[in-house]
C-alpha positions as CSV (number, residue, x, y, z in Angstrom):
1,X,-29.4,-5.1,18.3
2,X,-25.7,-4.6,17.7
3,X,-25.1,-1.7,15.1
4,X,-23.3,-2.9,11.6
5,X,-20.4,-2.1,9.6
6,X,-19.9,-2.9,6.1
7,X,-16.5,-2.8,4.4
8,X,-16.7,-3.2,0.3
9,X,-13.4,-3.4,-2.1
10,X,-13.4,-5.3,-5.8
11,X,-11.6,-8.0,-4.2
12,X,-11.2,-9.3,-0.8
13,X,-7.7,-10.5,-0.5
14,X,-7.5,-6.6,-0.1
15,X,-8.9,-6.3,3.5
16,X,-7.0,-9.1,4.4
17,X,-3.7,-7.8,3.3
18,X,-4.2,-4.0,4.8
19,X,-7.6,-3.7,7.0
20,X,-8.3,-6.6,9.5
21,X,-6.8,-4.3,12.4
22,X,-10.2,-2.1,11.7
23,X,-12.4,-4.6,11.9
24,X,-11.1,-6.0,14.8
25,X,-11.6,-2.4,15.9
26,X,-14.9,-2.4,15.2
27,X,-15.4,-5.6,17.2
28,X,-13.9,-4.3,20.2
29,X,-16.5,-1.7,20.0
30,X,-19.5,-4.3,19.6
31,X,-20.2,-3.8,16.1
32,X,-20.9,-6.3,13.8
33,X,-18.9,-6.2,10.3
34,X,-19.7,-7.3,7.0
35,X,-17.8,-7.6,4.0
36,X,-18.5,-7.4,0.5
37,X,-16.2,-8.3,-2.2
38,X,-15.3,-10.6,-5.1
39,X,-13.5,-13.7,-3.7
40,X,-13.8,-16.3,-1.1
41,X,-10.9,-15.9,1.5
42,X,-11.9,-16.1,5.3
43,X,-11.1,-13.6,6.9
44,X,-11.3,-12.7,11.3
45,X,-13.4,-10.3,12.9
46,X,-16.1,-10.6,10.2
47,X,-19.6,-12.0,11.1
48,X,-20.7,-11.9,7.5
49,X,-18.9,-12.3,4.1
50,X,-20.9,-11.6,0.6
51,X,-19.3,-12.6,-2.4
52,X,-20.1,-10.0,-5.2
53,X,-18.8,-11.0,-8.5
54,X,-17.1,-7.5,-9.1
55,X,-14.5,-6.7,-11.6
56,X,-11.6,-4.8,-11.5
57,X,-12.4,-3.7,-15.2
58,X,-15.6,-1.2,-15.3
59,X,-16.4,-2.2,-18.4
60,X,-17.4,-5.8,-17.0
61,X,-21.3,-7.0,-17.3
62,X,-21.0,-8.8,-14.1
63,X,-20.6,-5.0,-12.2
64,X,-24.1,-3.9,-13.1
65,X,-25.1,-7.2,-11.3
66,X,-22.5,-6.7,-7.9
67,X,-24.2,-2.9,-8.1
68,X,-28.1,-4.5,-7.9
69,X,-26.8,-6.9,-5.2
70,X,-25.4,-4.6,-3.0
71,X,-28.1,-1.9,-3.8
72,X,-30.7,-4.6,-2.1
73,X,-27.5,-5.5,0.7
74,X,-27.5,-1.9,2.0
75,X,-31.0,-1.1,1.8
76,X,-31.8,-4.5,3.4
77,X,-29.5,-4.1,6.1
78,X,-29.3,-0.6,7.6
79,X,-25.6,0.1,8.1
80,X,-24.9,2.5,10.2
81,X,-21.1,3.0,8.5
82,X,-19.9,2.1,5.1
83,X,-16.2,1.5,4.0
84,X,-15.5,1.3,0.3
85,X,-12.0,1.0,-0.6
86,X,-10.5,0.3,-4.3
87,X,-11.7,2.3,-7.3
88,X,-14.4,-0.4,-8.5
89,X,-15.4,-1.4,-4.8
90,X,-15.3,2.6,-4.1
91,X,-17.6,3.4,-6.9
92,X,-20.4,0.8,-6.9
93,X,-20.5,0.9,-3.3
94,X,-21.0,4.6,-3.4
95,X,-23.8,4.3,-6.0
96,X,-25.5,1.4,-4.4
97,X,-25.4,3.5,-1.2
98,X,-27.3,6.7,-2.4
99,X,-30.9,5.6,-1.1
100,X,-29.1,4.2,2.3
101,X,-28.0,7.7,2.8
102,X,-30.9,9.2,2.7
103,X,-31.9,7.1,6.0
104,X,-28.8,7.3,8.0
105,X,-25.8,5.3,6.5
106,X,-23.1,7.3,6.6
107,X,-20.4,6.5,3.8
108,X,-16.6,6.6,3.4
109,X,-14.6,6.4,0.8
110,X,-10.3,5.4,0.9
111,X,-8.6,6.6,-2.2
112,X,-5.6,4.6,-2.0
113,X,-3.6,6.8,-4.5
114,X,-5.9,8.8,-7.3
115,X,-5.5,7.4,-11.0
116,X,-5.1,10.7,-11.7
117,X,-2.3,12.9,-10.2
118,X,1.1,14.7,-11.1
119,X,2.6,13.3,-14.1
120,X,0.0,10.9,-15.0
121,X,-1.0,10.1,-18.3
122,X,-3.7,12.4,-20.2
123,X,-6.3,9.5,-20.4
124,X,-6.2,8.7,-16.5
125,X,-7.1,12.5,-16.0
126,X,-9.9,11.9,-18.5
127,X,-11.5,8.8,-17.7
128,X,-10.7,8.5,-13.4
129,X,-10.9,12.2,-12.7
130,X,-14.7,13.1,-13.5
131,X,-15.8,10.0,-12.1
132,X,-14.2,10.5,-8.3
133,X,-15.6,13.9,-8.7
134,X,-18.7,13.2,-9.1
135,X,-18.5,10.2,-6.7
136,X,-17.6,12.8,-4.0
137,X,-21.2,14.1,-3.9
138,X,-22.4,11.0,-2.6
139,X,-19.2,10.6,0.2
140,X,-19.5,12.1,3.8
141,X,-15.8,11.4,4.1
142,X,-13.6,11.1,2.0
143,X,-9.9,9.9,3.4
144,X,-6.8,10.6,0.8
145,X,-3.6,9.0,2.0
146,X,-0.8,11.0,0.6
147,X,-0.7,15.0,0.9
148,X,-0.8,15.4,-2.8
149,X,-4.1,13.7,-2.9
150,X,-5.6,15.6,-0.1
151,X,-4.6,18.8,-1.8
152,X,-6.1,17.7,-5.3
153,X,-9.1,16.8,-3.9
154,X,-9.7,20.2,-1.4
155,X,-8.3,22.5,-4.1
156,X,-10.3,20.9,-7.3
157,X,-13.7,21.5,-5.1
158,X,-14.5,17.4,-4.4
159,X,-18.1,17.6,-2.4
160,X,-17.3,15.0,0.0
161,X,-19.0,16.3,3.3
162,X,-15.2,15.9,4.7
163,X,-11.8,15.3,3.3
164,X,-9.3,14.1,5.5
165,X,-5.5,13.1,5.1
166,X,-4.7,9.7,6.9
167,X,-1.3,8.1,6.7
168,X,-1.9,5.0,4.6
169,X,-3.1,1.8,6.5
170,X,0.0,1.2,9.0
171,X,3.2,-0.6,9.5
172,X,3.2,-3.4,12.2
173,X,6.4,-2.2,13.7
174,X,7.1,-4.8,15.8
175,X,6.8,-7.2,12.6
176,X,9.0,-5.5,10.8
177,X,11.7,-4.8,12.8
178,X,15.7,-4.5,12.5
179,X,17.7,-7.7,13.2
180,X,21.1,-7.9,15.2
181,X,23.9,-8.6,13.6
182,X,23.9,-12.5,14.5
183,X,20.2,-13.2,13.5
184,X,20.8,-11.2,10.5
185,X,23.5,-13.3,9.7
186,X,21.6,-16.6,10.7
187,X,19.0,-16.0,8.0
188,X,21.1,-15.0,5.2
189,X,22.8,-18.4,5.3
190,X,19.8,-20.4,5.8
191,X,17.9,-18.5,2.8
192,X,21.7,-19.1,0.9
193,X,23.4,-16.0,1.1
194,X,27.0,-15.2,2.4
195,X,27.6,-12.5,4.9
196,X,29.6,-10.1,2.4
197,X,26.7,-10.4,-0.5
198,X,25.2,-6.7,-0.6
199,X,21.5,-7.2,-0.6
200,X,18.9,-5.0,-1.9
201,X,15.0,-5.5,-2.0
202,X,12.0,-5.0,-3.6
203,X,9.0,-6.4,-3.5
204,X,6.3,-6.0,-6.4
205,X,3.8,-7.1,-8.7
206,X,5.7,-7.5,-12.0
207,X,4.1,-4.7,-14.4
208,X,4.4,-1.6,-16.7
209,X,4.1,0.8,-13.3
210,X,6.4,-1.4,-10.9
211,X,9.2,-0.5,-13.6
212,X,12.0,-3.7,-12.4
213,X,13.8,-3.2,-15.7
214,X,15.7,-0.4,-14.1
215,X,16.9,-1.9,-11.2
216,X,18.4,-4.8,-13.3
217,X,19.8,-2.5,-15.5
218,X,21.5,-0.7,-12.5
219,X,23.2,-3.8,-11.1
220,X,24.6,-4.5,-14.7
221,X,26.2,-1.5,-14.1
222,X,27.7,-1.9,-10.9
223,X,28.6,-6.0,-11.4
224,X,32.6,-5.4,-12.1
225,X,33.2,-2.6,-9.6
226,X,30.6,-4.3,-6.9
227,X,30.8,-8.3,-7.7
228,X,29.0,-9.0,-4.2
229,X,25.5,-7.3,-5.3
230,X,22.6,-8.5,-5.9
231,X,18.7,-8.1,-6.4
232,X,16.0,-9.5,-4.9
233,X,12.8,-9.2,-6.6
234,X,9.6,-10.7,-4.8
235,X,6.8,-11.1,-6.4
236,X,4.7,-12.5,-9.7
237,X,3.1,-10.9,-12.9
238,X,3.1,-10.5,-16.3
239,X,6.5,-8.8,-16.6
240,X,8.7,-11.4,-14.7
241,X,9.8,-13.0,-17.8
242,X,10.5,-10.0,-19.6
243,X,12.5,-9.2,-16.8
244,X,14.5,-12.7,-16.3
245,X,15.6,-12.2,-20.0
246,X,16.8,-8.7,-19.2
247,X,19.0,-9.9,-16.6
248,X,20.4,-12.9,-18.9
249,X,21.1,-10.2,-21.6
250,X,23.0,-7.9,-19.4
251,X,25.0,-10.7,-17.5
252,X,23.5,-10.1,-14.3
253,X,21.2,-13.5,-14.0
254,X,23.2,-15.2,-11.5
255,X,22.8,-11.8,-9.1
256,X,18.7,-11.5,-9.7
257,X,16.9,-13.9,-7.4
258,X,13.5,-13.8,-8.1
259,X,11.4,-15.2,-5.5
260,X,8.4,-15.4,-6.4
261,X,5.1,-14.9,-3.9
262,X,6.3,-14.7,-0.4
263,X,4.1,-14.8,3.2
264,X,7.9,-13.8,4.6
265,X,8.6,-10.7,3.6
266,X,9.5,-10.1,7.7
267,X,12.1,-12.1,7.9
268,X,13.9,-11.5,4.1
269,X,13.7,-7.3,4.7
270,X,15.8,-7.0,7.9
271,X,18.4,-9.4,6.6
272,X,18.9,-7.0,3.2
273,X,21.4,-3.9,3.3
274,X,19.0,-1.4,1.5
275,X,15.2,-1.7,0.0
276,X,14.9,-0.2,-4.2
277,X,11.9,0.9,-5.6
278,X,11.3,1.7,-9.1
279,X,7.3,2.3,-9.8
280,X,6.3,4.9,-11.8
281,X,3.2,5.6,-9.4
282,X,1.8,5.0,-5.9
283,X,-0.1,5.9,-3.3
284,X,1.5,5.6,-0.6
285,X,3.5,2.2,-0.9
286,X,3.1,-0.5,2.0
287,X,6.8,-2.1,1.1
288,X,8.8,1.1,1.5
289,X,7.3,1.3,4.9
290,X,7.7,-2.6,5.8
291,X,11.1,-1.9,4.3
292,X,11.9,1.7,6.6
293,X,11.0,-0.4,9.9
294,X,13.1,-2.7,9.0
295,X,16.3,-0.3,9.1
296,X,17.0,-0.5,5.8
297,X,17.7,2.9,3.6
298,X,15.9,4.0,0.9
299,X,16.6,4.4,-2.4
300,X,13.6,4.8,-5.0
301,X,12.4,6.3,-8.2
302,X,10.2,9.8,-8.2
303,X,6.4,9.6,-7.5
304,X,3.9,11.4,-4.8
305,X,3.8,8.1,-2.7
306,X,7.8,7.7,-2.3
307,X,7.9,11.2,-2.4
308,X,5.7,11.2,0.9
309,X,7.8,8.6,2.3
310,X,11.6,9.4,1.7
311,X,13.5,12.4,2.3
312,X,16.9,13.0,0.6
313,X,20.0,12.3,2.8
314,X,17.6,12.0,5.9
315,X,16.7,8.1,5.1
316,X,17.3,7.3,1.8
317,X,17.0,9.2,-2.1
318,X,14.6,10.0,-4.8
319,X,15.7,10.1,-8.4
320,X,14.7,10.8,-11.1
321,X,12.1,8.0,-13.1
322,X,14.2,5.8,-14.9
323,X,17.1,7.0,-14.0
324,X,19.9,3.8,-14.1
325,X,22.8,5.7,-13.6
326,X,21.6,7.7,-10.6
327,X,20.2,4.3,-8.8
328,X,23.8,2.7,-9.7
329,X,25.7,6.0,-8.4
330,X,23.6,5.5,-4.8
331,X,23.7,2.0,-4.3
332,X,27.6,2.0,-4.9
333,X,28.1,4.5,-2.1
334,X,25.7,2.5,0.4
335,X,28.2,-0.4,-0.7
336,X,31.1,1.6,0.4
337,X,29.7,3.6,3.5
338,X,27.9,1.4,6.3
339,X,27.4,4.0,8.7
340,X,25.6,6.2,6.0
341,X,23.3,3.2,5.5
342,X,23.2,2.5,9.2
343,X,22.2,6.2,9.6
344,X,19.6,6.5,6.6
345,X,18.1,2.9,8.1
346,X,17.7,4.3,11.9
347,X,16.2,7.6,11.0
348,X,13.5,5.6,8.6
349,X,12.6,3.1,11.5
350,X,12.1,6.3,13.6
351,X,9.6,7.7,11.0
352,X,7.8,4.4,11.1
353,X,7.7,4.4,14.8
354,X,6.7,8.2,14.7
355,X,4.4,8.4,12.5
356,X,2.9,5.6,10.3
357,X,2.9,2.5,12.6
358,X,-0.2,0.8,12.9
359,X,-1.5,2.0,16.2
360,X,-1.0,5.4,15.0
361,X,-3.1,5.2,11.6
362,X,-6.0,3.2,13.8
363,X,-6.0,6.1,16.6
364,X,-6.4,8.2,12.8
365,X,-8.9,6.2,12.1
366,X,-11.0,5.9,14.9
367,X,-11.4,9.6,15.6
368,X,-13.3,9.5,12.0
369,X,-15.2,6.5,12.8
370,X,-16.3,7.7,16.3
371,X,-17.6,10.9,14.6
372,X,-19.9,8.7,12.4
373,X,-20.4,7.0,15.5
374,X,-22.5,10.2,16.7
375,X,-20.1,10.5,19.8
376,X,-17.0,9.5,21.3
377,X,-18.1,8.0,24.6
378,X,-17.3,4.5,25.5
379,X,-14.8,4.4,22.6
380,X,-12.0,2.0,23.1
381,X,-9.0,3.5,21.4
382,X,-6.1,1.8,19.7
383,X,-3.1,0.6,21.8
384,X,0.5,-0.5,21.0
């Protein structure tokens, strides 16, 4: 009998978007995976998928009910390894586990970015902080993926039986890649854009934390001096209209293309000049990575995730949170200085390469696993 995985999030668009390299780890190795989560996408490499009705908001009735299901789920099934990932998944799935323990399964726990960290408001230290903390006592590993996490949770005494520091869930580099001047070109015309339009990207759910007001209020304040800018914003939310109106108020609409969802984010980043971020918070942030392997420079607002990411005058800059006039200060030198961007863009893609890439973060990932494993013999490890 083949031994069994189980990976658990609230939602489970999630291991489609960042874990399916694992799980086809996992099947290399002849394990069989499950997957628990709200949602019904299909997803490779999983021989089961449970459909919990959990709720990002942990106030939710139907929680108590996805906690009982996968209470019975674990108990029932004997899993040797469980991965929880999200704060809801993370936290029923490390409850519903505490009897499975007891008989072997050995649980870990992903904090993609604590709630609670430098600079975050009073009430997220309040509500989020107590809870991991006393989540920790029933995680035998816990994996941070920033170094201000890992130090928060060694130095504040968190009892998971290990804490480890793993660099975020990869970049495919050979995805996200630089173009060559011709292809470059090729796809700016066909997605409608001339060769001398200065293009800088983002891509972000449309909230309070991902902040876009800034960036449109940076280009207003370059649009006489640099005419040829403008900003792409992917993605959807609650904010986008708030945000279109911004940009008709300040006279920059015809230089904010919003696009909307995109499955092409590979092809749009390499074509750009320089990536923009403006959240307030993150973890460590999947589209400043996608955006580094592209070649494109950096230039982003202050917090621990683009902090870990982006060094000042090495690929890119950190300023200040909501700070306009330093965003439209950097973006009109990149304008002016191609071999500065060219320069901040190369030494980013060899971070990428050196560092975060997806074979990298698996080979991170695996020496946990195979510990849990109970030995690392017959292990096939991660390749390019």
């Amino acid at each position: 009998m083949s031994k069994k995985v189980l990976f658990c999030a609230t939602v489970d668009v999630h291991f489609r978007a960042f874990h399916l390299p694992f799980m086809r780890w996992f099947k290399e190795q002849g394990w069989e995976v499950h997957v628990a989560a709200n949602g019904n996408t299909e997803l490779p490499y999983v021989d089961r998928k449970i459909n919990l009705p959990i709720q990002r908001s942990p106030l939710q009735w139907n929680n108590l009910k996805a906690y009982h299901e996968l209470k019975a789920i674990m108990n029932r099934e004997s899993y040797e390894i469980v991965h929880c990932h999200t704060p809801m998944g993370g936290m029923l799935a490390r409850l519903a586990a505490r009897e499975a323990r007891k008989h072997g399964t050995k649980v870990i726990y992903t904090a993609h970015g604590f709630h609670f960290c430098k600079g975050a408001p009073l009430l997220n230290w309040l509500v989020y902080y107590p809870i991991e903390k006393i989540l920790s006592h029933f995680t035998d590993c816990l994996i941070t993926i920033n170094e201000e996490d890992y130090a928060l949770a060694v130095t504040r005494g968190f009892k998971a039986l290990r804490i480890e520091h793993v660099h975020g869930v990869g970049v495919n580099t050979d995805r996200f890649r630089p173009f060559d001047d011709i292809h470059k070109q090729e796809i700016r015309l066909k997605l409608g854009y001339e060769p001398d339009d200065f293009l800088m990207f983002y891509a972000a759910e449309f909230n309070k934390n991902k902040n876009q007001q800034v960036l449109i209020e940076a280009l207003a304040m370059i649009k006489d001096e640099c005419p040829n800018a403008r900003l792409l914003l992917a993605g959807e939310g609650v904010l986008q209209a708030k945000c279109s109106d911004l940009a008709k108020r300040l006279g920059v609409s015809d230089k904010v293309d919003f696009l909307g969802y995109r499955n092409d984010i590979d092809q749009i980043l390499p074509m750009c000049d320089i990536a923009v971020a403006s959240s307030i918070r993150e973890g460590l942030p999947v589209n400043i990575m996608e955006a580094m392997a592209s070649g494109l420079p950096i230039i982003a607002c202050d917090n621990r995730g683009h902090r870990e990411l982006v060094s000042n005058h090495k690929n890119g800059w950190i300023l200040e949170q909501n700070d306009s006039h330093g965003l439209a200060d950097k973006i009109k030198l990149l304008i002016r200085d191609q071999d500065l961007r060219l320069q901040l863009g190369k030494s980013g893609r060899e971070i990428m390469e050196q560092t975060y890439a997806i074979h990298e973060v698996l080979n991170e990932k695996c020496s946990i696993y195979t510990d849990f494993m109970g030995g690392r013999e017959n292990v096939k490890w991660a390749t390019q």
